[in-house]
C-alpha positions in Angstrom: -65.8 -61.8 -161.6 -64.1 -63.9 -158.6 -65.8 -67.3 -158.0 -66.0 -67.7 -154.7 -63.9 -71.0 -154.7 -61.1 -68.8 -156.0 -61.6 -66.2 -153.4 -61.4 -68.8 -150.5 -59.4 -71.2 -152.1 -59.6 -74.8 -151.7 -57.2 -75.6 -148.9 -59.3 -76.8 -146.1 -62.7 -75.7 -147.7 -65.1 -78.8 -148.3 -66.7 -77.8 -151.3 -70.5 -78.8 -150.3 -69.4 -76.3 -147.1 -69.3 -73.5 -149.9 -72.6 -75.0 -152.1 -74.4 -74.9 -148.7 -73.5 -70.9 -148.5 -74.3 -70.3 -151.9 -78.1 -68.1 -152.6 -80.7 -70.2 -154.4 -82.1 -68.6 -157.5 -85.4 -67.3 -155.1 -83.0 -65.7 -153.1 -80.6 -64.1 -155.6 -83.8 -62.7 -157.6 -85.2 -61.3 -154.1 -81.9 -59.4 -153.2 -80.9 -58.6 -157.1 -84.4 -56.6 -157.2 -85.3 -53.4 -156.3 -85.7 -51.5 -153.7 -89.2 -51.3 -152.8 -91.4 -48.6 -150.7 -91.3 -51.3 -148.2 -87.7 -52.4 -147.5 -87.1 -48.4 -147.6 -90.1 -48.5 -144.8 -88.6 -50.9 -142.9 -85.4 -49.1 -142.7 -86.6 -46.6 -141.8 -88.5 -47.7 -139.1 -86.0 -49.9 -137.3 -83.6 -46.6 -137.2 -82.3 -44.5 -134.5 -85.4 -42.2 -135.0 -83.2 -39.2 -132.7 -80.3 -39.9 -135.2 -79.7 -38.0 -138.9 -79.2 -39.8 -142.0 -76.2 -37.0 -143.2 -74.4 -34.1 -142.9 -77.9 -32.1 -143.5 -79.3 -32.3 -139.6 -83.0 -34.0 -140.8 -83.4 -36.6 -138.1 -85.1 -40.1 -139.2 -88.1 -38.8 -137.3 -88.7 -36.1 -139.8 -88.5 -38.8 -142.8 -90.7 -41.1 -140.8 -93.3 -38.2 -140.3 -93.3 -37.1 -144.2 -92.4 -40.5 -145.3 -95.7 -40.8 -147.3 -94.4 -38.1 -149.4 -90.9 -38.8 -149.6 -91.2 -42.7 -149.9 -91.8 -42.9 -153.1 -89.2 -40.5 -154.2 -86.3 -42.0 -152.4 -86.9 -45.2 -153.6 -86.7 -43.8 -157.3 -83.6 -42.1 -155.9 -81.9 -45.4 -154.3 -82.8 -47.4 -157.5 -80.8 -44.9 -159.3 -78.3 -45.3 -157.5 -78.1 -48.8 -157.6 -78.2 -49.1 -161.0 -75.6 -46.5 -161.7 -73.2 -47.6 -158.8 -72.8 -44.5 -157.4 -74.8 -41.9 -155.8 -76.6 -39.3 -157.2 -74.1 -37.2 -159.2 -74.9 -34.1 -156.7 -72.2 -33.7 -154.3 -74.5 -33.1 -151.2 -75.1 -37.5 -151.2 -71.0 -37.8 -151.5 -70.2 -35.4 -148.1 -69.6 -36.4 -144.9 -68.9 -35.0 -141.7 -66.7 -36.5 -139.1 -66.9 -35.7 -135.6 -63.5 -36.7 -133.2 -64.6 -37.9 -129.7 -62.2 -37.5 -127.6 -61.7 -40.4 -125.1 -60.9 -40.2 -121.4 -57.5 -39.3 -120.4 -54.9 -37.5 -122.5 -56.5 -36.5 -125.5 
């Protein structure tokens, strides 16, 4: 693994600058966790609720409405994931859709 001296490098860089950037031990054990109900919650919550989370068409609304049931689910499913480094091994998580939007003018 890159230390983070060696990734910026040392010309220039005060090295208390890059201790002062560095995660304390609470806050490396808070974001090397996992995902709990709530940070999926939260998420969720602070989402376009109009807008879909893939290719499927189910709006954040509809998550948000059944998230009682799903919650606990796709937090098994994102933990998964995290621990595997990938996502699921279904290819419906892997697909995407991109839509061109034409600009003004010539297109």
């Amino acid at each position: 693994m890159l230390r983070i001296e060696e990734f910026l490098g040392m010309e220039g860089l005060n090295k208390d600058w890059i201790e002062s950037k560095k995660l304390n031990a609470e806050e490396r054990a808070e974001l090397e966790g996992d995902v709990t109900i709530e940070e999926l919650k939260k998420a969720l919550y602070t989402s376009n609720l109009s807008s879909t989370s893939g290719w499927d068409g189910i709006s954040y609304n509809v998550l948000k409405n059944f998230f009682i049931n799903l919650g606990p689910l796709l937090v098994k499913v994102t933990n998964e994931c995290m621990v595997k480094g990938e996502l699921t091994t279904g290819t419906s998580f892997k697909l995407g859709l991109i839509k061109l939007i034409p600009k003004k003018g010539d297109a």
